[in-house]
KOLPA-300384 format. One record per residue (C-alpha): residue number from 0; x, y, z. Coordinates in steps of 0.5 Angstrom, whole numbers, plus 500, padded with zeros to 3 digits. Example, Ala and Ser with C-alpha at 12.3 -4.5 7.8 and 13.67 -1.06 7.14 Angstrom:
2
R; pos; c1; c2; c3
R; 0; 525; 491; 516 $
R; 1; 527; 498; 514 $
This chain:
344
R; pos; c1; c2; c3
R; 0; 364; 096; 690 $
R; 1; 361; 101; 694 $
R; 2; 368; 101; 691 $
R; 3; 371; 128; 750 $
R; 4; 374; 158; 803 $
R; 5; 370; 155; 807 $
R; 6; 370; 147; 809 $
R; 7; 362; 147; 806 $
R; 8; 365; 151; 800 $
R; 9; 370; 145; 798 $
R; 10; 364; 140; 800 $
R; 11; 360; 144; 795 $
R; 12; 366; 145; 790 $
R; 13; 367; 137; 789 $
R; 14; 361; 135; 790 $
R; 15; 360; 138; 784 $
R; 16; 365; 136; 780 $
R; 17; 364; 129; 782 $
R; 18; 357; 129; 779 $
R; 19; 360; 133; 773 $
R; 20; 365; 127; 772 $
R; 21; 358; 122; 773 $
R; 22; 354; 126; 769 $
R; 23; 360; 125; 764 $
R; 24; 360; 118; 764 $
R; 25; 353; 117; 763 $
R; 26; 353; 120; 756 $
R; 27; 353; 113; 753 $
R; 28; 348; 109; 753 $
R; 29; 348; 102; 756 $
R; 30; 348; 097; 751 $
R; 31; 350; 091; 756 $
R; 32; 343; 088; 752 $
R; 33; 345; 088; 747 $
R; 34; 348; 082; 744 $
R; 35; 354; 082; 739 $
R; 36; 361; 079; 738 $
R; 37; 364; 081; 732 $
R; 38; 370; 077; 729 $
R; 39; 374; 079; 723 $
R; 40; 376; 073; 719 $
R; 41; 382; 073; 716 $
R; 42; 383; 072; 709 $
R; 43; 390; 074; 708 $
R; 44; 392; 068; 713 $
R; 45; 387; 063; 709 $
R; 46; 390; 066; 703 $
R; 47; 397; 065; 705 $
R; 48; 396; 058; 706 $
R; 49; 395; 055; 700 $
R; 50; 401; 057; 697 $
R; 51; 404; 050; 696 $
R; 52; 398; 046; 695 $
R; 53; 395; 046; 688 $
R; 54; 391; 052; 686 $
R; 55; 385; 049; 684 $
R; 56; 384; 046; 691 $
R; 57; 385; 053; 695 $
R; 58; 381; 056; 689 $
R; 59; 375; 051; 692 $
R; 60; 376; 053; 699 $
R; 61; 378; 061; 699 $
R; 62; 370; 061; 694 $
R; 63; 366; 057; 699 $
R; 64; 369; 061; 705 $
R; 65; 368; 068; 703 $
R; 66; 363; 068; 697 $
R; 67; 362; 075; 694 $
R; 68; 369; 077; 697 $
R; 69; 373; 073; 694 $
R; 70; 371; 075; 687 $
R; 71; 372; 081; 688 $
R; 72; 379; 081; 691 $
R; 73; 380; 076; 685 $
R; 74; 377; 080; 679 $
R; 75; 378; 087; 682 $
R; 76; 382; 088; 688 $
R; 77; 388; 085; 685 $
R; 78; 386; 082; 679 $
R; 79; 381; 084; 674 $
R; 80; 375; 078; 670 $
R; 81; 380; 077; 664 $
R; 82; 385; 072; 669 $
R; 83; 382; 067; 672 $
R; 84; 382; 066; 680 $
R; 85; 387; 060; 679 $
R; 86; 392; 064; 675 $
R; 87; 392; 071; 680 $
R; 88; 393; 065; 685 $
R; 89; 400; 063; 682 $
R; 90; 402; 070; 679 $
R; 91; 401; 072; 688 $
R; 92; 404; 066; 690 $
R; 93; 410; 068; 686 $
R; 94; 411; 075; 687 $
R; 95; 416; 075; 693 $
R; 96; 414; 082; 694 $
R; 97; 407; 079; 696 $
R; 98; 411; 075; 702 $
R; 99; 415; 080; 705 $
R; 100; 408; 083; 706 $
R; 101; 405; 078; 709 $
R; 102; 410; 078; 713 $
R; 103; 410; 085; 715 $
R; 104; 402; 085; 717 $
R; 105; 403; 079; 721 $
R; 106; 408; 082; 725 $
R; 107; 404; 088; 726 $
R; 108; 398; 084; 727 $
R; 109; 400; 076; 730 $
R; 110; 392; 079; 732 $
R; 111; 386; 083; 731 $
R; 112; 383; 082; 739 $
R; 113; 383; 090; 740 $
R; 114; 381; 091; 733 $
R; 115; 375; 087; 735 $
R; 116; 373; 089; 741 $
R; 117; 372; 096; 740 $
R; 118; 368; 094; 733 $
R; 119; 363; 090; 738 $
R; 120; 362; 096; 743 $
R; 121; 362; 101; 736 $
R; 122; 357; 096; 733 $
R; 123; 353; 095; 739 $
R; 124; 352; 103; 740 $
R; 125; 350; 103; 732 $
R; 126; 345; 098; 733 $
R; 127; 343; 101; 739 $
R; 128; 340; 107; 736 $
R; 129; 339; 104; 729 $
R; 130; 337; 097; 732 $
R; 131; 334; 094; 724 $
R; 132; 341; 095; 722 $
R; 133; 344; 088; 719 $
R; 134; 352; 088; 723 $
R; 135; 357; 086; 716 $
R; 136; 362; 081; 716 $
R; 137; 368; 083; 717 $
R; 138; 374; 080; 713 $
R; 139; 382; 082; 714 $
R; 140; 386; 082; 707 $
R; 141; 392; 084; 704 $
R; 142; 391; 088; 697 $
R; 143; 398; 090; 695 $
R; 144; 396; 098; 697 $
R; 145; 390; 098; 692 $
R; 146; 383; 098; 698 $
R; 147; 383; 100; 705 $
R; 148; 376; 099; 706 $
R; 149; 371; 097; 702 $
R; 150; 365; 096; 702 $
R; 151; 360; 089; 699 $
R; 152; 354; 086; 699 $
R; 153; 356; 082; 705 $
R; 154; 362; 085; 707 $
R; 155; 366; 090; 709 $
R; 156; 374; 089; 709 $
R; 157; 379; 091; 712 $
R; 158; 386; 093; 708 $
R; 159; 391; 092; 713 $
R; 160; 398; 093; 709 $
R; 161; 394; 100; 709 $
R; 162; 394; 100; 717 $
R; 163; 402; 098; 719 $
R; 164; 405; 104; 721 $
R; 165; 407; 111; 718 $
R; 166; 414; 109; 718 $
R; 167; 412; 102; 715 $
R; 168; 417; 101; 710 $
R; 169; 413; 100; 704 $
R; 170; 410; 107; 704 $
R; 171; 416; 111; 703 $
R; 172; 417; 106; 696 $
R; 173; 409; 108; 694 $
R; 174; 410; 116; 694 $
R; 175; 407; 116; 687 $
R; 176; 401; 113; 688 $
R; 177; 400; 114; 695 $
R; 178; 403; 121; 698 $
R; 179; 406; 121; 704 $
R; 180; 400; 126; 708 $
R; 181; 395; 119; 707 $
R; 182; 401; 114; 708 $
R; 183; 402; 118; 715 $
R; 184; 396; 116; 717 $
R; 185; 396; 109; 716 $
R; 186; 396; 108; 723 $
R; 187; 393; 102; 728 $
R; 188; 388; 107; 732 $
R; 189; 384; 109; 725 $
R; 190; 382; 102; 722 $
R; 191; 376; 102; 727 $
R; 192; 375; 110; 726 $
R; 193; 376; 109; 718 $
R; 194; 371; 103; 718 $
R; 195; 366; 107; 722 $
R; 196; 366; 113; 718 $
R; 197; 365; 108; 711 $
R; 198; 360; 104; 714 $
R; 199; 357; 111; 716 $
R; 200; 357; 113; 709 $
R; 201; 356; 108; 704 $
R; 202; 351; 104; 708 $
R; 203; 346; 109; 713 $
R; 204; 348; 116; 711 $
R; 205; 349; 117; 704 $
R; 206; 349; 124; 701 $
R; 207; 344; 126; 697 $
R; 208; 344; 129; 690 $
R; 209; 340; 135; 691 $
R; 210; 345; 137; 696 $
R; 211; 349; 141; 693 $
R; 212; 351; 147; 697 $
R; 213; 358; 147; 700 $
R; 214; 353; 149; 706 $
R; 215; 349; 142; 705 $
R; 216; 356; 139; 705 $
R; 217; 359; 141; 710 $
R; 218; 353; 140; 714 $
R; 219; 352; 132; 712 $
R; 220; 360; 131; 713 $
R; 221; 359; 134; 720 $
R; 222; 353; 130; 722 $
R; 223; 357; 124; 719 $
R; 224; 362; 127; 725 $
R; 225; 358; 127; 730 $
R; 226; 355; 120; 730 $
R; 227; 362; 118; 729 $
R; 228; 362; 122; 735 $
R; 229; 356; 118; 739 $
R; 230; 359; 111; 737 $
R; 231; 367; 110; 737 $
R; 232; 371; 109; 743 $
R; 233; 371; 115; 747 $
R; 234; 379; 114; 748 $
R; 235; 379; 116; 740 $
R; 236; 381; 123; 737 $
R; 237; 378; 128; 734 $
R; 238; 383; 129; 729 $
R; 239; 384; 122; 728 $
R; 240; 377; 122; 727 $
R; 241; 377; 128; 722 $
R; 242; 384; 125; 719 $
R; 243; 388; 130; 722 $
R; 244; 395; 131; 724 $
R; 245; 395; 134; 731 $
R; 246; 398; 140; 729 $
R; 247; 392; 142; 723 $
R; 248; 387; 140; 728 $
R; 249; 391; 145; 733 $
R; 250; 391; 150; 728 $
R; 251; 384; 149; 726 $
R; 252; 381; 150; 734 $
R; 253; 386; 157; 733 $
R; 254; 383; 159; 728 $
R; 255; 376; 157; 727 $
R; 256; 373; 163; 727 $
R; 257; 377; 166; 721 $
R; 258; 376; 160; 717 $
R; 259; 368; 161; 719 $
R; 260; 369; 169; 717 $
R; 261; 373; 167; 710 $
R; 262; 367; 164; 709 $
R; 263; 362; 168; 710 $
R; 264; 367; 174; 706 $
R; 265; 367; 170; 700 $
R; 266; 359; 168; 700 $
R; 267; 361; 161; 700 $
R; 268; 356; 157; 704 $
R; 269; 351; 157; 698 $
R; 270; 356; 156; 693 $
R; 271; 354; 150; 689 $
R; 272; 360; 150; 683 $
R; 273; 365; 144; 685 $
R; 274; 370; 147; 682 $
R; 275; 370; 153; 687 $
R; 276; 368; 149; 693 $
R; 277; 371; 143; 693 $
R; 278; 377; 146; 695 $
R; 279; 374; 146; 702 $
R; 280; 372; 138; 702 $
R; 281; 377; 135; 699 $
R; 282; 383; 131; 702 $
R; 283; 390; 134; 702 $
R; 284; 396; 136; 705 $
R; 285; 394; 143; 706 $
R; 286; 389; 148; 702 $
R; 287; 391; 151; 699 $
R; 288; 392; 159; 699 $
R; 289; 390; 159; 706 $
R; 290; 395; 160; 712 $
R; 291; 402; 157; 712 $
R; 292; 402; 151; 708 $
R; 293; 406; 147; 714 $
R; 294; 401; 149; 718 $
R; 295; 394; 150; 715 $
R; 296; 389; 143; 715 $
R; 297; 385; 141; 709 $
R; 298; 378; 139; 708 $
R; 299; 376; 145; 712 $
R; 300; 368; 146; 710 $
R; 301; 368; 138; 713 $
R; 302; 371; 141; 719 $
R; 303; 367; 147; 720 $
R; 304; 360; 143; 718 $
R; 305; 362; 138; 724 $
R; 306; 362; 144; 729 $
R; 307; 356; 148; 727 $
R; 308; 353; 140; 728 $
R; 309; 356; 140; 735 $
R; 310; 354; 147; 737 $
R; 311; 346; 145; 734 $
R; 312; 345; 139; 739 $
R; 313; 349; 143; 745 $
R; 314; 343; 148; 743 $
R; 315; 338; 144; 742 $
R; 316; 338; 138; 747 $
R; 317; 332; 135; 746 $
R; 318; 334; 133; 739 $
R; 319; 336; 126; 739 $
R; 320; 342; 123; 734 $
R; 321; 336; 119; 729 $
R; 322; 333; 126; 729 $
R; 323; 339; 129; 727 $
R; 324; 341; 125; 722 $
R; 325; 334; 125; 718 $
R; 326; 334; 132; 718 $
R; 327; 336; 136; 711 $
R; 328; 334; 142; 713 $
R; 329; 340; 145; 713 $
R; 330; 338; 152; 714 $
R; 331; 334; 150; 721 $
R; 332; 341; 147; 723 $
R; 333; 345; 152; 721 $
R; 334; 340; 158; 724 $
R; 335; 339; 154; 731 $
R; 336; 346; 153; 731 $
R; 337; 347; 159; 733 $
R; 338; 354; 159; 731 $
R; 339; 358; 165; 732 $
R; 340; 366; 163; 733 $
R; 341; 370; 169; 734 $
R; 342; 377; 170; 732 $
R; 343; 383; 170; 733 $
């Protein structure tokens, strides 16, 4: 699987802050044309159903409406090809805990109208300015907190015990294998920005190997931003975009142009060992060695590539998104960035 004072001096002062706020809405492109209404089909509620009824008929009926997925929830997901579909669908019908948590996503979720309204409008602006990309179907399911969203030949699937809300009672009991920073964004309002990001990642943008630099990284994982940027809702957070916590992305704008400078001190842009730079790509509670461990954000290479791309095209108007992301001159961005932060 690909597993936002005189009477002619105030005219003058709001005229312009009307068409500052005009100008502001006019950002995104209209695609009233375009035509798309994405439903998720909801696997775990076809799932559920069968239970009482024999497992060779749910078998017949769950394969011919989901095809590949089924497979691979069946034999990857929650199963693996030495048990048989018929026989993983006795072992969850008999596991209480897989009840309790059917029971605690339709609560959460007795819908996901919201979930796809803003999947259309994302796909809409994707398809805007990629128009040849083919919309996936989208499936909901339930794996037992083993897949949030994976991504198939024709699919894309959406965990959503992975999507109940930080204080979900099930996280607290899956530390081990979970720890409580990731489960802290198991969050309603990132199933469409999570979805975005990997479909951004495994089927339009995939990092290249010869990318190897944590420069080449960090600017490949700021251009994922910035589309991400262009084509979610424009109510979605930038930290719920990066996957940070409101208090590490204040930290990072604090003190963005120390990280920059620690950077630049330490000769890491060029670096190519992963055993010395992956600290700044990886996710984590924290990085380690930098500022106070309660306070200091991880993956700080992604977020310092995501402002050298926004300060690139803010330099650079004339360069649209397509352009941007087929450019892997990482030099180019980074010299027209004129990227320049100061510190605190």
């Amino acid at each position: 699987m690909k597993s936002n004072i005189k009477r002619s001096q105030i005219y003058l002062f709001f005229s312009c802050v009307l068409l500052f706020f005009s100008c502001q809405q006019n950002t995104r492109p209209n695609t009233d044309d375009i035509i798309l209404d994405i439903k998720i089909e909801r696997f775990e509620h076809d799932l559920y159903r069968g239970k009482g009824v024999k497992v060779t008929q749910t078998d017949s009926f769950l394969r011919k409406k989901y095809g590949v997925f089924y497979d691979d929830f069946m034999y990857r997901m929650v199963g693996n090809p030495s048990i048989s579909a018929t026989e993983m669908l006795e072992i969850l019908y008999k596991d209480k805990a897989y009840t309790d948590l059917n029971h605690e996503v339709d609560s959460v979720y007795p819908n996901l109208r919201d979930v796809e309204k803003d999947l259309t409008q994302t796909f809409k602006y994707i398809k805007y300015y990629y128009p040849k990309i083919k919309t996936p179907k989208f499936v909901s399911f339930l794996s037992g907190f083993a897949y949030q969203i994976p991504v198939g030949d024709d699919y894309i699937g959406i965990g959503l015990d992975m999507f109940l809300g930080r204080d979900s009672k099930f996280y607290g009991a899956i530390v081990q294998s979970i720890p409580m920073y990731q489960s802290q964004r198991f969050e309603p309002n990132y199933i469409v920005p999570r979805v975005t990001e990997v479909f951004a990642r495994e089927e339009l943008f995939a990092e290249r190997d010869e990318d190897r630099t944590l420069m080449a990284k960090m600017i490949h994982n700021g251009k994922i931003l910035y589309f991400m940027d262009q084509v979610l809702p424009e109510s979605t957070p930038d930290s719920v975009k990066i996957g940070y916590t409101s208090k590490q992305y204040q930290w990072c704008k604090t003190y963005e142009g120390n990280i920059w400078g620690l950077f630049l001190e330490n000769e890491l842009l060029y670096q190519s060992d992963l055993q010395k730079i992956q600290t700044f790509l990886t996710d984590g509670p924290f990085t380690p060695g930098i500022g106070d461990k309660s306070d200091s954000a991880p993956k700080l290479g992604v977020w310092l590539g995501w402002q050298i791309v926004k300060k690139y095209m803010q330099e650079n108007p004339k360069v649209t998104l397509q352009e941007l992301m087929a450019d892997h001159d990482v030099q180019k961005i980074l010299t027209k960035a004129k990227y320049k932060p100061k510190e605190n």
